[in-house]
C-alpha positions as CSV (number, residue, x, y, z in Angstrom):
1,X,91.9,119.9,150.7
2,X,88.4,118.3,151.4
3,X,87.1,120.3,148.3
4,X,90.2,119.3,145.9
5,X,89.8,115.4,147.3
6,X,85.5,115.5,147.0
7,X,86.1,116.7,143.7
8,X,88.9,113.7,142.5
9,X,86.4,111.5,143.7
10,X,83.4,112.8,142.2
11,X,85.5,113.1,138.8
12,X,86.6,109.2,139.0
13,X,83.4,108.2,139.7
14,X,81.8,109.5,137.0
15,X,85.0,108.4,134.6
16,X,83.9,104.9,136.2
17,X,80.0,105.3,135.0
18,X,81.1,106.4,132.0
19,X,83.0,103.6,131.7
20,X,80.1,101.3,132.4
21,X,77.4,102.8,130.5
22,X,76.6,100.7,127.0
23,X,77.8,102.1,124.0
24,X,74.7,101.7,122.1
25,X,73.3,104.2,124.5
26,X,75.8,106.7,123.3
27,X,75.0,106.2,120.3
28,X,71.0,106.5,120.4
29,X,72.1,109.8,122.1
30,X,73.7,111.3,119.4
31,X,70.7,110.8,117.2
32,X,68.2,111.9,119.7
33,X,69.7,114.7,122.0
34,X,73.4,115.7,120.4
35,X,74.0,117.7,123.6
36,X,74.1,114.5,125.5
37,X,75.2,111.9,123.1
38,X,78.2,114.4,122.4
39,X,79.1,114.8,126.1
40,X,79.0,111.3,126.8
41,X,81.4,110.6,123.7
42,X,83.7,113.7,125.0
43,X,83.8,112.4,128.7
44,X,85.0,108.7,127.8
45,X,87.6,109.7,125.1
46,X,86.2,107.2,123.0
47,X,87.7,108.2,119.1
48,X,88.5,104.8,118.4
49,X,84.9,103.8,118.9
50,X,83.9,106.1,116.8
51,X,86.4,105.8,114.2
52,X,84.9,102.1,114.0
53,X,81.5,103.2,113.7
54,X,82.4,105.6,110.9
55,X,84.3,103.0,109.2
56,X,81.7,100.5,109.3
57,X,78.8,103.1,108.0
58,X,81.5,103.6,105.6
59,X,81.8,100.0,104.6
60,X,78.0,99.6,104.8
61,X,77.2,103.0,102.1
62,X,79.5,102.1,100.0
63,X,78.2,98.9,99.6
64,X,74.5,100.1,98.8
65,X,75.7,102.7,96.6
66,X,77.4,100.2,94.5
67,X,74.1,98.0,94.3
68,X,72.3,101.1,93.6
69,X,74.3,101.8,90.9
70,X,74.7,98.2,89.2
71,X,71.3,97.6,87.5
72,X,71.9,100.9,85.6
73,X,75.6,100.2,84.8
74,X,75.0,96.7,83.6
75,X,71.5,98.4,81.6
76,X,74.2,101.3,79.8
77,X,76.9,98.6,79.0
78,X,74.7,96.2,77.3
79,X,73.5,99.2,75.5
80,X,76.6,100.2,74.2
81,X,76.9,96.1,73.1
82,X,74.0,96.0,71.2
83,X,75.2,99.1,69.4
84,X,78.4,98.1,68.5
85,X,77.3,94.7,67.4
86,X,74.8,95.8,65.3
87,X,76.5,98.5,63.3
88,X,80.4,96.5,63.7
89,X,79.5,92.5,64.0
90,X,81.3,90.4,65.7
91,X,84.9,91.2,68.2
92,X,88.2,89.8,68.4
93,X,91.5,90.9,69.5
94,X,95.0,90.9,67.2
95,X,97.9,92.4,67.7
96,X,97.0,94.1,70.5
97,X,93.7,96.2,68.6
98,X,90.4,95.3,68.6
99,X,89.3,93.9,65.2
100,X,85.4,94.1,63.7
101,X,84.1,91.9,61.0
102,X,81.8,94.3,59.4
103,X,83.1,97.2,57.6
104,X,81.7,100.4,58.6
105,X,82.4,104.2,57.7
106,X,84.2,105.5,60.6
107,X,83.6,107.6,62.7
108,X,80.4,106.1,64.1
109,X,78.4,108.1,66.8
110,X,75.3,106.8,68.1
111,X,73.3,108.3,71.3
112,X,71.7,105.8,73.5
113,X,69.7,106.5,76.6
114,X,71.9,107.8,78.7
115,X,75.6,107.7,77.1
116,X,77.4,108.8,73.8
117,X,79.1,106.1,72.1
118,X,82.0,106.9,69.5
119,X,83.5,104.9,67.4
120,X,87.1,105.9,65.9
121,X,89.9,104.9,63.4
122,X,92.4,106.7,65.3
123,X,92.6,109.0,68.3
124,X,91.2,112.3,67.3
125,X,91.9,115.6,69.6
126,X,89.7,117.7,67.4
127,X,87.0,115.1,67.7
128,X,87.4,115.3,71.7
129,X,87.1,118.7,71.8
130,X,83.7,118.7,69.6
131,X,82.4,116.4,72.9
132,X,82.6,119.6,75.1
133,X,80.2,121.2,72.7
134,X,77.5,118.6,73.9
135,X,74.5,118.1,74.4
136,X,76.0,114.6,76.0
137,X,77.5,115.0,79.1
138,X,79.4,111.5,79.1
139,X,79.9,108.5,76.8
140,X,82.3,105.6,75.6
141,X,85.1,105.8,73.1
142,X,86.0,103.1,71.2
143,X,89.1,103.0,69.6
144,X,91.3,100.3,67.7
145,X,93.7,99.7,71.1
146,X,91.4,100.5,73.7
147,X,88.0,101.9,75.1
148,X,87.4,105.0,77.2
149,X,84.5,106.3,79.0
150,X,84.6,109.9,79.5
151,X,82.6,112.8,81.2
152,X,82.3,116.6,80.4
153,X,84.2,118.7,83.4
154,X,81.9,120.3,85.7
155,X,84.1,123.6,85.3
156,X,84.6,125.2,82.0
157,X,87.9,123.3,80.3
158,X,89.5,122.8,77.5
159,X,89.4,119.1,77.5
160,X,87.3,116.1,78.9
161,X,88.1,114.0,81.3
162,X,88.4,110.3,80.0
163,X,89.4,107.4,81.8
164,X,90.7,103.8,79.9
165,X,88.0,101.0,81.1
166,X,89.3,98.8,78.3
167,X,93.5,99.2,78.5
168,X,96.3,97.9,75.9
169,X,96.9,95.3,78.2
170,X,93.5,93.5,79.0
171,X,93.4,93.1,75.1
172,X,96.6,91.5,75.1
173,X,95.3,89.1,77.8
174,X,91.7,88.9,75.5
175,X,94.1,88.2,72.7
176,X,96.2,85.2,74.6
177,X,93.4,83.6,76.1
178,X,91.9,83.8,73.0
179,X,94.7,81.3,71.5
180,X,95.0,79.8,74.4
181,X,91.2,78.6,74.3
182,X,90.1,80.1,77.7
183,X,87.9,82.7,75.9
184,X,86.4,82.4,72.8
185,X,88.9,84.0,69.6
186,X,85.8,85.7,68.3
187,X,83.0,87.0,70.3
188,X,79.6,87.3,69.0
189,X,77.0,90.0,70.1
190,X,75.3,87.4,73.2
191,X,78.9,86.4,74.0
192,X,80.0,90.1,74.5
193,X,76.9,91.0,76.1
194,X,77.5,87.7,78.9
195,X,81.2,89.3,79.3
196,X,80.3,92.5,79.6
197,X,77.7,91.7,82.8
198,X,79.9,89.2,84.4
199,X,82.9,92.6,84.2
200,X,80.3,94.8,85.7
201,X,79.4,92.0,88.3
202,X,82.8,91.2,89.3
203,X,83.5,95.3,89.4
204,X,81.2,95.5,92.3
205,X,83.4,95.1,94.7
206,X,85.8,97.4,93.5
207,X,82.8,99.9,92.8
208,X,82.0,99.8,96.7
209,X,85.3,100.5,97.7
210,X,86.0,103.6,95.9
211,X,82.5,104.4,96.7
212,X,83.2,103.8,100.7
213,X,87.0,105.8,100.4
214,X,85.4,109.0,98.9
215,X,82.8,108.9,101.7
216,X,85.2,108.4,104.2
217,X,87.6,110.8,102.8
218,X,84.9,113.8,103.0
219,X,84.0,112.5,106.6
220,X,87.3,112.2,108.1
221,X,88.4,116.1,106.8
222,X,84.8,117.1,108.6
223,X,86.1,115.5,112.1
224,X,89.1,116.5,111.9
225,X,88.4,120.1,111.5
226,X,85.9,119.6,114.4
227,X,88.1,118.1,116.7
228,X,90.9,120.9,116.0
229,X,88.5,123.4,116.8
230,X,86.9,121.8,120.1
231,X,90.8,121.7,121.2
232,X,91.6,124.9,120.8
233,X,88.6,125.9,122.7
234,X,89.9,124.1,125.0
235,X,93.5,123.1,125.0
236,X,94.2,122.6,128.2
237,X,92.6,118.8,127.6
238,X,93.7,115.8,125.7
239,X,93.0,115.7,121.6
240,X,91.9,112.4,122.0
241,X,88.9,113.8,124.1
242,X,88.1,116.2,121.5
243,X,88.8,113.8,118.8
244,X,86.2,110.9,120.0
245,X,83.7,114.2,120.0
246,X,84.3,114.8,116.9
247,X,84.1,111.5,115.1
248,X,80.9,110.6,116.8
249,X,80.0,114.2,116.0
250,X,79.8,113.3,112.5
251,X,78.0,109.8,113.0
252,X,74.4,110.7,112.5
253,X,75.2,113.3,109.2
254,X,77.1,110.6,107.6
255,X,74.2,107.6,108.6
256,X,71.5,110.5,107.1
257,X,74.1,111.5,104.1
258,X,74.2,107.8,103.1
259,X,70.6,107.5,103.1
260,X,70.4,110.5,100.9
261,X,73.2,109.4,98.7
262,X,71.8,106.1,98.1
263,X,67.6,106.8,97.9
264,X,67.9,110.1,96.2
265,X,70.8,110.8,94.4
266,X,69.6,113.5,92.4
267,X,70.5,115.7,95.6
268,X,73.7,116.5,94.2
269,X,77.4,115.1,95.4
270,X,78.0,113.9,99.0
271,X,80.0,116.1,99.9
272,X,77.6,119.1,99.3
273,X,74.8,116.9,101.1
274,X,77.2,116.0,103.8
275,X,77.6,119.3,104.3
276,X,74.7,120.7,104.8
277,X,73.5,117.9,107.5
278,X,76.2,118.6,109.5
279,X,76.1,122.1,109.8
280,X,72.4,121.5,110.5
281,X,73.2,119.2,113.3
282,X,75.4,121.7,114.9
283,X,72.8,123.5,114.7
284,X,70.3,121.4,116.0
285,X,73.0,120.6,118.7
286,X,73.5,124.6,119.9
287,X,69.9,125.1,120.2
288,X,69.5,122.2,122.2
289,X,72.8,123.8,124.3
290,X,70.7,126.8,125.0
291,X,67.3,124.8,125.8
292,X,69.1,123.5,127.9
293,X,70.8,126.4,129.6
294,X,67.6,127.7,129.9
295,X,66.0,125.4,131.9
296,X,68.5,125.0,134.1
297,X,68.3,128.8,134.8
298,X,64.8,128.3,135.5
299,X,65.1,125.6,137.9
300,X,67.6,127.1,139.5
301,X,66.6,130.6,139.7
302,X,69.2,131.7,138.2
């Protein structure tokens, strides 16, 4: 009973140091020796904590990806601008098209530095299916009701996979603020090149959140399946033990993913990179196990 009572006490007092011990420590733990930082997190069940941390590295990539990305997005728009307003003139919006005041011989294809832009009468699927053919692997699509930007599938298909950036419905509003004097009725080519950066400007936003979501997405499926594993190991215990391991198991991949992501993107997609890290801190973290193991044996005699 002595034994049962030294070992209640032993357990609560070490729940209570947990309890005590700064988070930040945790944290520089998990960085530095996983085996520790990971037992910490285990022992003081703390999955919302890391939930919040994952979040807010979440919040924080997202955000840098975007700005990484902007200079070149506002660079390929203007691009497309000074195309279209040198072979096609000036822009305004009837009816619900997009009118030009130059006559030109459609289609028009021109290859810039890093997009395809098309310009059609009318939607064309034999013309989409000549874009799988390449040698561009995305562009812009300008047709009479709306504008596309499209990519070529990374698997073999039999189509390409286009997205509107420039719907029916924002040229109606072009079109009625237009009359209604809030926008000019016909834009020249500086005009659309001012629009064009303040859209990519005031996408930002929007352009870190999608950017954050996918991140978080991947990262969330990765500690998930971690924390399902640890309790099966051992499912005697609570989830949310084996969940706060989890999350904070993924902390350092996803700060050192980010970091990849944003600084050198030609690594491939985050996911893959994401990937790889964090089976290479498992790995980093089971050989420290063992290290550890071993040295205990030693000490001990074991």
């Amino acid at each position: 009973m002595d034994t049962e009572k030294d070992i209640k006490d032993m357990i609560q007092s070490s729940d209570k140091l947990l309890s005590e011990l700064p988070y930040r420590h945790v944290l520089i733990n998990l960085f530095i020796h996983p085996r520790y930082g990971l037992f910490l997190a285990l022992r003081g069940g703390w999955w919302i904590r890391g939930l919040l941390v994952l979040l807010l590295i979440g919040a924080l990539g997202g955000a840098l990806k975007a700005l990484s990305v902007l200079p070149g997005l506002i660079t390929d728009s203007r691009e497309v601008v000074v195309f279209l307003a040198d072979k096609l003139g000036e822009a305004s919006f009837r009816n619900g098209k997009i009118q030009w005041s130059e006559p030109a011989q459609l289609p028009l294809s021109g290859h810039l530095s890093r997009l395809r832009v098309d310009v059609w009468a009318e939607n064309s699927e034999k013309a989409r299916q000549e874009l799988l053919q390449g040698p561009a692997q995305s562009g812009i699509i300008v047709l009479p009701d709306r504008v596309e930007y499209w990519i070529l599938p990374e698997v073999k298909s039999d189509s390409i996979h286009a997205v509107s950036i420039l719907p029916q419905k924002m040229l109606d509003a072009l079109e009625k603020n237009g009359q209604n004097g809030t926008f000019p009725s016909v834009f020249s080519k500086q005009q659309l090149l001012d629009y064009v950066q303040l859209v990519c400007l005031l996408l930002s936003p929007i352009l870190a959140l999608v950017y954050s979501l996918s991140m978080m997405g991947t990262i969330l499926l990765f500690a998930l399946f971690f924390s399902l594993l640890l309790q099966l190991r051992n499912n005697k215990g609570k989830f949310r033990y084996a969940a706060g391991m989890g999350l904070h198991c993924c902390v350092p991949p996803f700060m050192t993913s980010v970091v990849y992501h944003v600084f050198v993107p030609g690594l491939g997609r985050f996911e893959n990179v994401f990937g790889i890290v964090f089976l290479l801190y498992i790995l980093f973290m089971i050989i420290e196990d063992k290290w550890f193991r071993a040295e205990e044996k030693q000490l001990w005699g074991l």
